[in-house]
C-alpha positions in Angstrom: 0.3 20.7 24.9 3.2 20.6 22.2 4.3 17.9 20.5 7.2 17.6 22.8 5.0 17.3 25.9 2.7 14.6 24.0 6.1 12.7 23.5 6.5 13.4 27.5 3.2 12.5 28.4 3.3 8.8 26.4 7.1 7.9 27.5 5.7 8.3 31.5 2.8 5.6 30.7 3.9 1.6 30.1 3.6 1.9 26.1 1.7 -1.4 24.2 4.4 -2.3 22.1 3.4 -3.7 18.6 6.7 -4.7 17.3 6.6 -7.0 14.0 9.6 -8.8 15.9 11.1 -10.1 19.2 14.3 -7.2 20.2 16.6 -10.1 19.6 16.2 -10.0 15.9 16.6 -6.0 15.9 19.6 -6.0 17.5 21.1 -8.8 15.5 20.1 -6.3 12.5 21.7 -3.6 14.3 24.7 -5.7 15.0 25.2 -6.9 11.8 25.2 -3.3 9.8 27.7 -2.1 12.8 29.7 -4.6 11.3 29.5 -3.0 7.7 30.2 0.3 9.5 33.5 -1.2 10.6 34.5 -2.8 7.6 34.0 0.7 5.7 35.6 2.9 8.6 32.1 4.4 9.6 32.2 6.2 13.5 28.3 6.9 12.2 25.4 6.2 9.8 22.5 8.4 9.4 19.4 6.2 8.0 17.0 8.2 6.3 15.6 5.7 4.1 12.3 4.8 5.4 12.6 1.0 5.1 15.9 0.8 6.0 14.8 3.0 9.5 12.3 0.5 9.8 14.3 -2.2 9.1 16.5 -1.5 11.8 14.2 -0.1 14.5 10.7 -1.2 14.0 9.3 2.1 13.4 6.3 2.1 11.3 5.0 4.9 9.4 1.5 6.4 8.4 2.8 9.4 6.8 5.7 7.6 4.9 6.9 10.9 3.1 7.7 12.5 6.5 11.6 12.9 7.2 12.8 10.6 9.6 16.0 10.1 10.6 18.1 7.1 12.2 21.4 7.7 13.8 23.5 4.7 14.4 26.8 5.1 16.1 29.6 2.3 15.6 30.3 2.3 19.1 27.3 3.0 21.4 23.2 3.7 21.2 21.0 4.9 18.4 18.4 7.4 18.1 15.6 7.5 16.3 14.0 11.1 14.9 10.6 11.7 13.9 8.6 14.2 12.6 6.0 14.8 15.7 2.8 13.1 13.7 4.9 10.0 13.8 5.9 9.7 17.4 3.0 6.8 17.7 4.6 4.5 15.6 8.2 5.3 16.5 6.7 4.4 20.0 4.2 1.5 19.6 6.7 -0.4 16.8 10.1 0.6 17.5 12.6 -1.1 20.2 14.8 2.1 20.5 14.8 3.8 23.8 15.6 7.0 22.7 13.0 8.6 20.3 13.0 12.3 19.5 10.5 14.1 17.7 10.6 17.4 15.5 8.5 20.1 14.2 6.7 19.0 11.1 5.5 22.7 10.6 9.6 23.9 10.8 11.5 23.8 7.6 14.9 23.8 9.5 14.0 21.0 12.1 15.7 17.8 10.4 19.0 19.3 10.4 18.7 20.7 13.4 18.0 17.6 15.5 20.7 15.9 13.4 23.0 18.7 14.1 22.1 18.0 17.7 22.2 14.4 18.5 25.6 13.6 16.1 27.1 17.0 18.6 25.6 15.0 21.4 27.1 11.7 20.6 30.5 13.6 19.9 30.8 13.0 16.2 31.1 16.5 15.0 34.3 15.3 13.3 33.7 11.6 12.5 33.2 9.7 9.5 29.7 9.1 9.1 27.5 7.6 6.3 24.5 9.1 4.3 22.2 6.9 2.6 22.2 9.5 -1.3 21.0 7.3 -3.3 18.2 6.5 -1.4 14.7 8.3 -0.6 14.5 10.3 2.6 17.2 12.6 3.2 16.8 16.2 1.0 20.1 17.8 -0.4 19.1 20.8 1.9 19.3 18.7 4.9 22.2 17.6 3.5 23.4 20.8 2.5 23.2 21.8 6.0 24.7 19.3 7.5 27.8 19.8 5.9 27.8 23.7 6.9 26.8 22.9 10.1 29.4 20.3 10.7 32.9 21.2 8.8 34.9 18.9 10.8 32.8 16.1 9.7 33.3 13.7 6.7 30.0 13.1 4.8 30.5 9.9 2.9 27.8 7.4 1.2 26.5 4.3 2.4 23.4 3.1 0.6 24.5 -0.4 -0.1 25.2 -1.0 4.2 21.5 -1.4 5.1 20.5 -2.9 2.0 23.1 -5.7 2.7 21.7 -7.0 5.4 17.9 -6.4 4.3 18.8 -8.7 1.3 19.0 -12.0 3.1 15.3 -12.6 4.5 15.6 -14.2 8.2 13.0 -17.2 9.5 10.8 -14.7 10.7 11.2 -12.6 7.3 10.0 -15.2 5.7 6.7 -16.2 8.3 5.6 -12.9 8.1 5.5 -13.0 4.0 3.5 -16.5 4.2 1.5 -14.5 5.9 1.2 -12.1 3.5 1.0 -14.3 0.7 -2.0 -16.1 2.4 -4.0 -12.3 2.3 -2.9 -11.9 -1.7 -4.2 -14.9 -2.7 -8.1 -13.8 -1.0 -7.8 -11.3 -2.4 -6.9 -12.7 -6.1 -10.0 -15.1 -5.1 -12.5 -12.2 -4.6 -11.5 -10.1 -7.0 -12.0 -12.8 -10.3 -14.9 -14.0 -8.2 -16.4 -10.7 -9.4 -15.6 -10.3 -12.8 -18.6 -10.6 -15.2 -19.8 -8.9 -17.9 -21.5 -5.4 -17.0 -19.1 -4.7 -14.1 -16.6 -1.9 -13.9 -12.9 -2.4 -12.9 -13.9 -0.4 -9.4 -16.5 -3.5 -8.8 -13.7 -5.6 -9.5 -11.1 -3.6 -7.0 -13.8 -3.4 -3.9 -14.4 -7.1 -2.7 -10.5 -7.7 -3.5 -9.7 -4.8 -1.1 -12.2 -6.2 1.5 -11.3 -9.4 1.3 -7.3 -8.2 2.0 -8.4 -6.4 4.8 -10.6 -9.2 6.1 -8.4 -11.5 6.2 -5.5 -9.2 8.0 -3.7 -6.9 5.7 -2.7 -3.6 6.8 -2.5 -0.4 4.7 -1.1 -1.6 1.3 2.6 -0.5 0.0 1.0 -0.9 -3.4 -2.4 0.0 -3.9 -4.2 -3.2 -5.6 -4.5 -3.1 -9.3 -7.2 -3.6 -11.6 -7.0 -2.9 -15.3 -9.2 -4.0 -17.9 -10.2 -4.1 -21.9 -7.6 -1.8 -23.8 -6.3 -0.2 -20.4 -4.3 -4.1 -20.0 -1.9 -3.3 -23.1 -0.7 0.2 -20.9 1.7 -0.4 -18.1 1.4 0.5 -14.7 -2.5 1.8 -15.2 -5.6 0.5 -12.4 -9.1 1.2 -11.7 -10.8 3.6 -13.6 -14.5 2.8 -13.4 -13.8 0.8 -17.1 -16.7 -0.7 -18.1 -16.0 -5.0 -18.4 -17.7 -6.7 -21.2 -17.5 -9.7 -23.3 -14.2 -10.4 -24.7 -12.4 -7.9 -22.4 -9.0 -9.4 -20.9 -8.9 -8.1 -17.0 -5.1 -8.0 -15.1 -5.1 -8.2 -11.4 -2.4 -7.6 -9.2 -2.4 -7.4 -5.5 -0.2 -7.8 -2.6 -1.5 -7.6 0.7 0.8 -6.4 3.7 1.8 -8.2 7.1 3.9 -6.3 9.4 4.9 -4.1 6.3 5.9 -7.3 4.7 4.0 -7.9 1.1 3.8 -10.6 -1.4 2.2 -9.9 -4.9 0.3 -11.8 -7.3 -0.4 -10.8 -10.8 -3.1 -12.8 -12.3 -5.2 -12.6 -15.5 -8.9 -12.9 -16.5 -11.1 -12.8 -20.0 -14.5 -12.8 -20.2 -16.0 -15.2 -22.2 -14.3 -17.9 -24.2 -10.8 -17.1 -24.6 -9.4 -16.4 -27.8 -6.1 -17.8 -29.2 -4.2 -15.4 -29.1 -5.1 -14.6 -25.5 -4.9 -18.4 -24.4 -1.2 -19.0 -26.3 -0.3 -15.6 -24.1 -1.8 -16.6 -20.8 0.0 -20.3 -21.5 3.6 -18.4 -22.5 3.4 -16.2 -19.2 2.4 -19.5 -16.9 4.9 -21.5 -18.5 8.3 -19.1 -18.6 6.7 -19.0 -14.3 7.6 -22.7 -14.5 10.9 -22.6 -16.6 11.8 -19.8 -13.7 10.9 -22.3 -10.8 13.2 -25.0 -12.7 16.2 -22.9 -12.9 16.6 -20.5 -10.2 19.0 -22.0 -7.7 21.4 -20.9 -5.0 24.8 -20.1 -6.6 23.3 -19.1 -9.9 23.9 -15.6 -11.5 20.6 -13.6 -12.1 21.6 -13.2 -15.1 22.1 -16.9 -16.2 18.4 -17.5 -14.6 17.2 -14.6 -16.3 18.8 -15.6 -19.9 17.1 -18.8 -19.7 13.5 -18.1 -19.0 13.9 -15.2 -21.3 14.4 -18.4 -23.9 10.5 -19.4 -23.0 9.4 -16.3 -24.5 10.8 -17.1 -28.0 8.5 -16.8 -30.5 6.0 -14.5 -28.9 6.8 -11.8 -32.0 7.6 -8.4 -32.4 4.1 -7.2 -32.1 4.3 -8.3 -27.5 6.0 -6.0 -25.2 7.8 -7.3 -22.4 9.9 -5.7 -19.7 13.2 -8.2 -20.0 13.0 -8.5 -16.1 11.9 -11.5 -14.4 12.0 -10.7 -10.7 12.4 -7.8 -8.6 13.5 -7.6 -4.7 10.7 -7.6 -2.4 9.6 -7.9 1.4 9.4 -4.8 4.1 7.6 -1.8 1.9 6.0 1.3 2.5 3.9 3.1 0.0 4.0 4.0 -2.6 5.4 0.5 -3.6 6.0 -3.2 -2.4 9.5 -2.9 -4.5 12.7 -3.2 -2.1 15.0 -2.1 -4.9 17.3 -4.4 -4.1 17.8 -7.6 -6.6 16.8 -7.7 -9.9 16.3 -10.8 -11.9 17.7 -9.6 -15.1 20.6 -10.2 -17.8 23.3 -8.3 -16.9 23.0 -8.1 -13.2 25.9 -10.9 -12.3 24.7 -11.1 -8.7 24.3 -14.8 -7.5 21.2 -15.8 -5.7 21.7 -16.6 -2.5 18.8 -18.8 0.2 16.6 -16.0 1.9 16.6 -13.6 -1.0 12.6 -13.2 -2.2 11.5 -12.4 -5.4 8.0 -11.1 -7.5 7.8 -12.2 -10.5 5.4 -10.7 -13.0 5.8 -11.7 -16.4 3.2 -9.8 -18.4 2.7 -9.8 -22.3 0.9 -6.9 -23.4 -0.4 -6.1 -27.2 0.3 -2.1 -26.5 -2.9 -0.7 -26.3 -4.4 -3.4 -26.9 -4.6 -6.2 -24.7 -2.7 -7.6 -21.7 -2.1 -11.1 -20.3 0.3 -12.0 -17.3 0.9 -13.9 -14.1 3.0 -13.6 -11.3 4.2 -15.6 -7.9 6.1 -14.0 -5.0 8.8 -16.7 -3.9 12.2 -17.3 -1.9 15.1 -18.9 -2.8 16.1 -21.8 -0.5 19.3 -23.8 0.1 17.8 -26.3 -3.2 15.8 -24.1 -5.3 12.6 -22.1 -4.4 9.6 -21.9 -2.4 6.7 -20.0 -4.3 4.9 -18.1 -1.1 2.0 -17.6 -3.0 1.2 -20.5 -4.8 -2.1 -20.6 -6.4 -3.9 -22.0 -9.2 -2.4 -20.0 -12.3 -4.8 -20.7 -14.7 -6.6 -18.4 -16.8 -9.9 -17.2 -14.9 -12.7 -17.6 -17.5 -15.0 -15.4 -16.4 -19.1 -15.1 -17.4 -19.8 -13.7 -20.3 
C-alpha cells in the first residue's frame, strides 16, 4: 500500500479527532484572515509557515521541517497538503475536510500539488499570497510556481496570518495556563536537583520528567540547562558540566500544551551567594517587576521597553544584556517557542494591545564568566498583565 492508499484507507474509518480547539474557533480564524485577504485584494493565500498552517487548521506536526502547504481561497474551501509521513496529524488534529498528501521521497511534489489544487480551484490567474519572509516555502517551489503558473500574480503576505495570531483568544490563553502550570514543575524539579557533584544532564532529567509528567508534549524548545562558566555564553545547555560549589546554574524551560508554551528562566548558585551574583539576581527580579508596573494596553513597546531598560542602570560596562525585554510567544513548533511576532524593545512603536503574550528573560551575564537571570511568560489584559507563570523568583540556594 502507497501513501495514497494509507490516506484512502484512514478517510473510510470515523477518525479520533484530537483538535486543540472546538471548529468554531478555526473557522473564526479562517474567517478573520479571509478578511485580510480582501482588504489586500488576495483571490488566494498559500500558507506554508508551519505555525501559521497550524494556526489555521489544527494540523500538528512531528516532522516540523517537512513542506506543508495550506491553500486558502477568498471565496470557497481550503486544502491542506502534507508530506505523506504527516497525514496522521493533518488527520487526527486538523478540521479541514480536504487533506492531500505528497511524496516525501519526490523532489518535485510540493509544486506539483500546488500547481494542482490552485488549477483545480481555478486560480491559475489570480492574485494570491506567499508567506517569503517566513519558514516553509523554498525559492524552488517558488521558482516553480511562477513557471508553472504565468498568468498568476505572486505577491507577499507574511504579515496576514501573523495578524490574527497576535491577539491570543480565551482559549489561547487556557491552553497557556496550562502550559505555564507544566513549566513551573519543571522549574521545581530541576533546582530540586542541583547540588554540588551533579552534572548539568542530572539537572536537565527530572525537569524533563517532571514536564512530561505533568502533561507536556514534545517541547518547541528543548529545556535548558547551563552551568559554571557555560552561564556567561548565550544560547548554550546541557553538556554533562560538572556543578560545584560556587557554580551559578540558569534554567529555562517551557513546557508545551496543545503546541502552546510558556517559558520560565530561572537561576540557581550553589552555596552562599556572592555579591555580585546576589545584586545581579536582585537587578533581573526587580526590572521583572518595573516590567509588570508599566506594561499596559495602549502603551508603545518601546516606551515599556525604555523604562525597565532604566532598572538596569548601573549594572556597568563589564554585564551583557540583550536590550530586549519580551518576545512574542504561544503556538510553537521546534526548534523554538518564539512566534516572531512582537518584540518588547526600543524602537518597535507597536502598542500593546489585551491578548498579546509575552516571555520575558532578562539575563545578565559576566561573558564567560557567569550568568544570572529570570523570566515570566505573561498576557496583557484590558488593565495591565497577567504573569501565567508566576512563581517564586527568588534566587535558588542550592547545597553546597
Amino acid at each position: 500500500m502507497d501513501y495514497k492508499g494509507y490516506l484512502a484507507e484512514l478517510l473510510s474509518k470515523p477518525i479520533p479527532k484530537e483538535l486543540a480547539f472546538p471548529v468554531a474557533e478555526y473557522q473564526q480564524r479562517t474567517a478573520k484572515v479571509k478578511g485580510f485577504m480582501g482588504e489586500a485584494g488576495l483571490d488566494a493565500l498559500i500558507v506554508s509557515f508551519i505555525n501559521n498552517v497550524c494556526y489555521l487548521s489544527g494540523y500538528q506536526a512531528f516532522a516540523a521541517d517537512l513542506p506543508v502547504c495550506l491553500v486558502l481561497p477568498r471565496e470557497g474551501d481550503p486544502t491542506l497538503a502534507v508530506m505523506a509521513l504527516e497525514i496522521p496529524g493533518a488527520l487526527l488534529n486538523g478540521w479541514f475536510d480536504d487533506v492531500r498528501g505528497m511524496d516525501w521521497m519526490d523532489a518535485d511534489a510540493v509544486a506539483d500539488e500546488l500547481v494542482a489544487i490552485l488549477k483545480e480551484k481555478g486560480l491559475e490567474s489570480g492574485r494570491i499570497g506567499v508567506e517569503t519572509k517566513r519558514s516553509g516555502m523554498t525559492i524552488d517551489v517558488y521558482e516553480r510556481l511562477k513557471r508553472a503558473l504565468p498568468q498568476a500574480r505572486f505577491v507577499d503576505a507574511s504579515g496576514l496570518v501573523i495578524a490574527a495570531r497576535k491577539i491570543k483568544s480565551p482559549a489561547e490563553l487556557d491552553h497557556m495556563r496550562q502550559a505555564a502550570k507544566i513549566s513551573i514543575k519543571g522549574i521545581e524539579a530541576g533546582l530540586a536537583a542541583i547540588k554540588a557533584g551533579v552534572t548539568e544532564n542530572d539537572v536537565a532529567s527530572p525537569a524533563f520528567q517532571a514536564m512530561v509528567s505533568a502533561g507536556s508534549e514534545y517541547f518547541s524548545s528543548q529545556p535548558i540547562v547551563t552551568a559554571a562558566h557555560r552561564t556567561g555564553w548565550v544560547h548554550t545547555s546541557f553538556k554533562r558540566t560538572p556543578i560545584q560549589t560556587g557554580h551559578t546554574v540558569i534554567l529555562e524551560f517551557g513546557g508545551a500544551y496543545q503546541r502552546y508554551t510558556c517559558g520560565i528562566m530561572h537561576t540557581a548558585i550553589v552555596g552562599s551567594p556572592s555579591d555580585p551574583v546576589r545584586r545581579l539576581a536582585e537587578i533581573s527580579n526587580g526590572a521583572l517587576d518595573l516590567l509588570f508596573q508599566v506594561a499596559k494596553p495602549g502603551r508603545t513597546a518601546h516606551d515599556v521597553a525604555s523604562d525597565v531598560k532604566k532598572g538596569l542602570k548601573g549594572i556597568g560596562d563589564e554585564i551583557y544584556t540583550t536590550g530586549m525585554f519580551g518576545y512574542s510567544i504561544g503556538l510553537g513548533f521546534p526548534p523554538t517557542w518564539r512566534e516572531m511576532i512582537s518584540f518588547i524593545a526600543e524602537g518597535n512603536d507597536e502598542p500593546l494591545e489585551p491578548g498579546m503574550t509575552f516571555h520575558s528573560p532578562i539575563p545578565l551575564r559576566v561573558p564567560g564568566v557567569l550568568g544570572v537571570g529570570f523570566s515570566e511568560t505573561w498576557a496583557v489584559t484590558e488593565t495591565g498583565c497577567e504573569v501565567l507563570t508566576k512563581h517564586d523568583r527568588s534566587l535558588y540556594v542550592a547545597p553546597a
